[in-house]
C-alpha positions in Angstrom: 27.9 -16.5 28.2 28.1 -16.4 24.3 25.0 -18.1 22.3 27.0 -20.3 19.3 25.4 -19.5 16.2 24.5 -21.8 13.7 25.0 -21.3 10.1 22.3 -22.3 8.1 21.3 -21.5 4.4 17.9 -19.7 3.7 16.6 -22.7 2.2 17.6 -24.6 5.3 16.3 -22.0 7.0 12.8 -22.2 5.5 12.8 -25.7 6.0 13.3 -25.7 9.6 10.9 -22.7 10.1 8.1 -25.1 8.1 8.7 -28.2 10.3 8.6 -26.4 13.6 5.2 -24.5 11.7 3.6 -28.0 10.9 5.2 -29.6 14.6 2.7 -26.6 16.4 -0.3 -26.5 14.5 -0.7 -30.1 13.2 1.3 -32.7 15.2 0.6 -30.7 18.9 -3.5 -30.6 17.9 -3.0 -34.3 16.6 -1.6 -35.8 19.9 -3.5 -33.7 21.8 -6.4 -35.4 20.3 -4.7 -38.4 20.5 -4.4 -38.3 24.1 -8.3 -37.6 24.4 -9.3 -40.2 22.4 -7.1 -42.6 24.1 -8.7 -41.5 28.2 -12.1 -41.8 27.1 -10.9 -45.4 26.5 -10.8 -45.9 30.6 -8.4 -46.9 32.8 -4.9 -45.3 31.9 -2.5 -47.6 33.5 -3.4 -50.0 30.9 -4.0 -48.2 27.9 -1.6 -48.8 25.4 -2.9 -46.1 23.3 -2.9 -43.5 25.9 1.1 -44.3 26.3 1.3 -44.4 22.8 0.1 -40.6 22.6 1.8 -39.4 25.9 5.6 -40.6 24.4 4.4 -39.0 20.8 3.3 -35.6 22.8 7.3 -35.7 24.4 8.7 -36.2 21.2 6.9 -33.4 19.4 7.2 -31.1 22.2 11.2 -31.9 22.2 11.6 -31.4 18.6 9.9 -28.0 19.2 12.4 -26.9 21.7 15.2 -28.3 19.8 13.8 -26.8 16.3 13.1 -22.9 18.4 16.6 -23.3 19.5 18.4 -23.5 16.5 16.2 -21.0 14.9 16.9 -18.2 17.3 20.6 -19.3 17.0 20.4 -19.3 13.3 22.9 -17.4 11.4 21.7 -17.2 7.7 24.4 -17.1 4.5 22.9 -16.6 1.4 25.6 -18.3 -0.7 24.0 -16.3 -3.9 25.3 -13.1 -2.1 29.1 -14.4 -1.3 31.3 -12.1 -3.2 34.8 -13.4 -3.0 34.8 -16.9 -4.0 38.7 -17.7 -4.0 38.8 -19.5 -1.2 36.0 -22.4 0.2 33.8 -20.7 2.5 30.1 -22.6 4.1 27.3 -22.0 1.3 29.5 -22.7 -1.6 29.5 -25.8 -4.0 33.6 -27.2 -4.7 34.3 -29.4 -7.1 36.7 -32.2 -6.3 38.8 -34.6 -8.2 39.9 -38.2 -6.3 43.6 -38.1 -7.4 43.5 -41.7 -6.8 40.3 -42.6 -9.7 40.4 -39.5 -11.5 36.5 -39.5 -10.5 34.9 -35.7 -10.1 32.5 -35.0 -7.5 30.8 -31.9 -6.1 29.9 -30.8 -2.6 28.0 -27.8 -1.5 28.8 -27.0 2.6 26.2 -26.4 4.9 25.2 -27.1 8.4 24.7 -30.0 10.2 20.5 -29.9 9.7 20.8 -29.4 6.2 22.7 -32.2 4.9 21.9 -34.8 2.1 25.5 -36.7 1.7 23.4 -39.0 -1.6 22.8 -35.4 -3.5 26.4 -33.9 -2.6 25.0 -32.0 0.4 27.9 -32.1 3.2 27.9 -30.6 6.4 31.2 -28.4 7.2 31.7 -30.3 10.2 32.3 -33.2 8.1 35.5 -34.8 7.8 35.8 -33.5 4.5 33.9 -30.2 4.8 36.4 -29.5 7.9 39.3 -30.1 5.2 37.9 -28.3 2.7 37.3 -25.0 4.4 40.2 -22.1 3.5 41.5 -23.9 0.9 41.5 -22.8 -2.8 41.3 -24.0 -6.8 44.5 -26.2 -7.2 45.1 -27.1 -3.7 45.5 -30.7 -2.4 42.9 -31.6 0.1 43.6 -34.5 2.7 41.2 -36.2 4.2 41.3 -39.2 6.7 38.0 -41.4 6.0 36.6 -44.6 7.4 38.0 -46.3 4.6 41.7 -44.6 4.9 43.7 -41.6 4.1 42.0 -40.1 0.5 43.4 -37.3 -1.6 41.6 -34.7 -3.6 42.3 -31.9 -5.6 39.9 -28.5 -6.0 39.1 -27.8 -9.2 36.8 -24.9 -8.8 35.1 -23.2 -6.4 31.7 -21.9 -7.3 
């Protein structure tokens, strides 16, 4: 069986490394503590607080999996060190124009955990990352949205 790796930046990389870092040595000694606290309070089929800490303890302890996952899985690009830059490739930043408005707008592609659509941080699996992947400068770009079929042209490729 092949493990899928995940393509991740080294910032995005970092990121997750320093969540699943503060999820082990703050959050795990903060619900265990929790959890303490919350039996010394008596009887626990009645303890609000003791439930309270036991569902916080599964979701840390999830996350933790989930984060360990992804991180052994991680393939890291370091967009800086892409050499050929003619066509759109994950790490890279494209600059698009809406042939409908004329509006410009600029998306760098990266994986799924790394995404911030508000500062033009897309995910490749997006509808439009997925439609902007191969393609080069000058080349129409079709992409069925929500809101309708919308048309873009790439102006460069950086």
């Amino acid at each position: 069986m092949s493990v899928d790796r995940v393509p991740i930046t080294p910032k995005g990389y970092k990121k997750l490394f320093e969540e699943l870092h503060r999820l082990k040595t703050v959050e795990r000694q903060d619900v265990i503590r929790q959890i303490s606290e919350a039996r010394d309070l008596g009887d626990l089929s009645e303890n609000a607080e003791y439930e309270t800490a036991k569902d916080r303890q599964s979701f840390v302890e999830g996350r933790i999996q989930e984060l360990e996952s992804k991180l052994s899985r991680a393939e890291v690009i370091d967009p800086e060190k892409i050499a050929n830059k003619d066509r759109v490739v994950f790490g890279l930043t494209v600059t698009l124009e809406d042939i409908d408005s004329g509006e410009t707008r600029k998306y760098q592609l990266v994986g799924a955990d790394e995404t911030d659509p508000d500062k033009g941080i897309i995910s490749i699996t997006s509808p439009i990352g997925r439609a902007l992947i191969g393609k080069q400068v000058d080349e129409d770009v079709r992409v069925r949205t929500p809101g309708g079929l919308r048309e873009f042209v790439i102006l460069e490729i950086e």
